[in-house]
N, C-alpha and C positions, 0 to 999 in steps of 0.2 A: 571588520574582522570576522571570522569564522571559528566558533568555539564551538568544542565537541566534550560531552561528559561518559566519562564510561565509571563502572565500578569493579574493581579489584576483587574477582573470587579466588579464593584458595581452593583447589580439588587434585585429587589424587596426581594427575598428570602435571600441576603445578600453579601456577596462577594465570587464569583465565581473563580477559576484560571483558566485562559486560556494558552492551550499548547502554545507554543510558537517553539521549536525546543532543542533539545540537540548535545551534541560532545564528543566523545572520545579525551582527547589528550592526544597521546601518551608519555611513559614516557622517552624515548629518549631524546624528546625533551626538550634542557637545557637553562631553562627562565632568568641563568646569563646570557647568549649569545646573548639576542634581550632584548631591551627598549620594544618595543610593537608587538605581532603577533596579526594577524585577525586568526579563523578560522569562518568555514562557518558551522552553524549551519543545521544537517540532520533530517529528517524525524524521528518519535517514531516509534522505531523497538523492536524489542524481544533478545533481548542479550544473550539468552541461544540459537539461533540458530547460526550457523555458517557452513562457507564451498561453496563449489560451484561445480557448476555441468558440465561436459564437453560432448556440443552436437553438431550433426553435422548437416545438415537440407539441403536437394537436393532436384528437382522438376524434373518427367520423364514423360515425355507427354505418352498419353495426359491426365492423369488422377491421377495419383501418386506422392504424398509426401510423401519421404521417412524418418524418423524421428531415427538418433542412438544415444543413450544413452550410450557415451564412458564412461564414468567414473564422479568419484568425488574425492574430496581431503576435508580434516579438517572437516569432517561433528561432530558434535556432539555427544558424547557417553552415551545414552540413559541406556548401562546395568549397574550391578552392577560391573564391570569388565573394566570401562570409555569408552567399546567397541560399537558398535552397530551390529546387522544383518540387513542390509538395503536393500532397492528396490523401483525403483524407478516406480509412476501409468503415465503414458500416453495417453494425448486426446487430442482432438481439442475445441475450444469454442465450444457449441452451440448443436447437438444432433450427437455425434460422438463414437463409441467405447471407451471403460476404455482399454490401454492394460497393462502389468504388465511385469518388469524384473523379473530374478531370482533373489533369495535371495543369496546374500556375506555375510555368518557367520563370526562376531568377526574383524571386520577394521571399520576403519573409513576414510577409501580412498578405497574403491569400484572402482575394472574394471567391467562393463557390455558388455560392445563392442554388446549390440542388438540393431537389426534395426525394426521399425515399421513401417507399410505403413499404409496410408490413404488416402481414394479416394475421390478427391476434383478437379472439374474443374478448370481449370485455369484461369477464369475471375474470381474466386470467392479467390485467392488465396489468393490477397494482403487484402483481410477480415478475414483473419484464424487467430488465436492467438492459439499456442501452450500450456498445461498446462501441466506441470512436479510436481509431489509432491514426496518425497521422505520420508519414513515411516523405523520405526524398528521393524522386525517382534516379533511379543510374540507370546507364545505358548498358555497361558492361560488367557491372560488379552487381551484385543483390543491393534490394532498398535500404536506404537506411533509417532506422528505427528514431521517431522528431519527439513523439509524448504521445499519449493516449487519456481518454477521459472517458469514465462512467457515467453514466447518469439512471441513479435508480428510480422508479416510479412508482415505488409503495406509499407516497402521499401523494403520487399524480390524482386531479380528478377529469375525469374524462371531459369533463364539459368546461374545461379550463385550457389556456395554454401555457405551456414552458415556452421562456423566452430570456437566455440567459448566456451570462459568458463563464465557459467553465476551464482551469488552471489544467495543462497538459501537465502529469508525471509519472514515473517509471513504473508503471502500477504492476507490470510483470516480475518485480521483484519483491515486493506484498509479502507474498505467504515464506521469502528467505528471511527476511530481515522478519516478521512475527516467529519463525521456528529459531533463530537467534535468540529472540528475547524470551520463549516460552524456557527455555534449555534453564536460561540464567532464573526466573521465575522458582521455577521447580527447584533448584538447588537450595533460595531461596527459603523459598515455603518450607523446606526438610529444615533448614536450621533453626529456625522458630520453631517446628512444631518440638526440635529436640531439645532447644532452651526451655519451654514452658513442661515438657517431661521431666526435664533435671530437677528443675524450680520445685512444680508443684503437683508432679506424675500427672497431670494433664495436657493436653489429648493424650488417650492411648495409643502406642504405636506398636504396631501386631509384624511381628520378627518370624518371619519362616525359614524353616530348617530345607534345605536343596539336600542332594544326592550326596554331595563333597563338602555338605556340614558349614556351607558359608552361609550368614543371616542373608536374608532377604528382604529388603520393605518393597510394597507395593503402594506408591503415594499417587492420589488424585489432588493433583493442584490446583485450586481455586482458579488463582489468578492468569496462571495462562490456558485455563480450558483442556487440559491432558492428563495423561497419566503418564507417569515414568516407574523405570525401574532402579533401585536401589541395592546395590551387593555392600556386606562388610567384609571384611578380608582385613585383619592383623590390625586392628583398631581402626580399618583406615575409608572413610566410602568411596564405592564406587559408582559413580555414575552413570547410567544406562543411556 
């Protein structure tokens, strides 16, 4: 089964559901056998993607990273055939070549075994972040989008290698699904700091007067790293 937890906010517009986290659990697992399990609730991810990617990552002075693109396993079968033609784009963060494998017709466990260099000094190294997206080629329509994977290198050591198999997912959706949960955070954050104002007049929260006389907070929220803005209007907040 597939369970999903949100939490119920009240705000001006009405009530909102805040993601909260979901879980796979597995159907294996047999609930006569335990009184109680935890599991740990993961990140909103895209459940039509699947599979992972196997790469290998070396550093050869003084100016080369070498980057191979051994393979993949379980990727997702994009044709009408549950098959895909896959190939995998390669770059580095920030202004670096796209490079591109060959295309594997019809699997969905692709060998590439290519290697791609990229010239990057080596004080700059443990700043690199590798990007992998892996596509299925069409002939007539645009590719279509298989999983992508990161790989940062701020504990690579140069004179070491990566050799690792990494989970492809929807990472271009990242910064939605964080600006969701920052929204619900901040709301958050204002109701506490107004309970323990009520409570015990602490924290102070500092009420600015606008042009048309409505309060105004200006709140830094901890927890999701932002600031928002806060209007009062006829007892009621408004959310920015």
């Amino acid at each position: 089964p597939h369970l999903r937890v949100f939490n119920n906010l009240i705000v001006s517009s009405g009530i909102n559901a805040e993601y909260g986290g979901e879980l796979m659990i597995p159907i294996d697992w047999d609930i006569l056998d335990s009184e109680t399990e935890w599991f740990d609730l993961q990140d909103q991810r895209d459940w039509s993607i699947s599979g992972a990617l196997h790469v290998r990552v070396r550093y050869t002075n003084p100016t080369t990273l070498h980057v191979n693109v051994a393979s993949a396993e379980g990727l997702c079968g994009k044709n009408s055939n549950k098959l895909s033609d896959p190939y995998v784009r390669v770059t580095l963060a920030g202004k670096y070549p796209v490079k591109t494998t060959k295309v594997i017709k019809n699997t969905v466990n692709p060998v590439w075994s290519e290697t791609f260099d990229f010239a990057i000094p080596v004080q700059l190294l443990q700043t690199a972040t590798i990007l992998l997206a892996v596509y299925n080629k069409n002939l007539l329509e645009s590719d279509d989008f298989v999983g992508e994977a990161r790989i940062s290198l701020a504990e690579f050591k140069h004179f070491h290698e990566i050799d690792n198999w990494f989970p492809l997912a929807d990472l271009k959706h990242v910064a939605r699904h964080r600006s969701e949960w920052s929204k619900g955070a901040v709301e958050q954050e204002l109701r506490e700091a107004l309970v323990a104002h009520i409570a015990c007049r602490s924290p102070q929260l500092i009420f600015n007067n606008t042009d048309n006389q409505d309060r105004v907070i200006r709140l830094s929220c901890k927890k999701a790293g932002q600031k928002s803005k806060i209007s009062i209007k006829d007892g009621r907040l408004i959310f920015d």
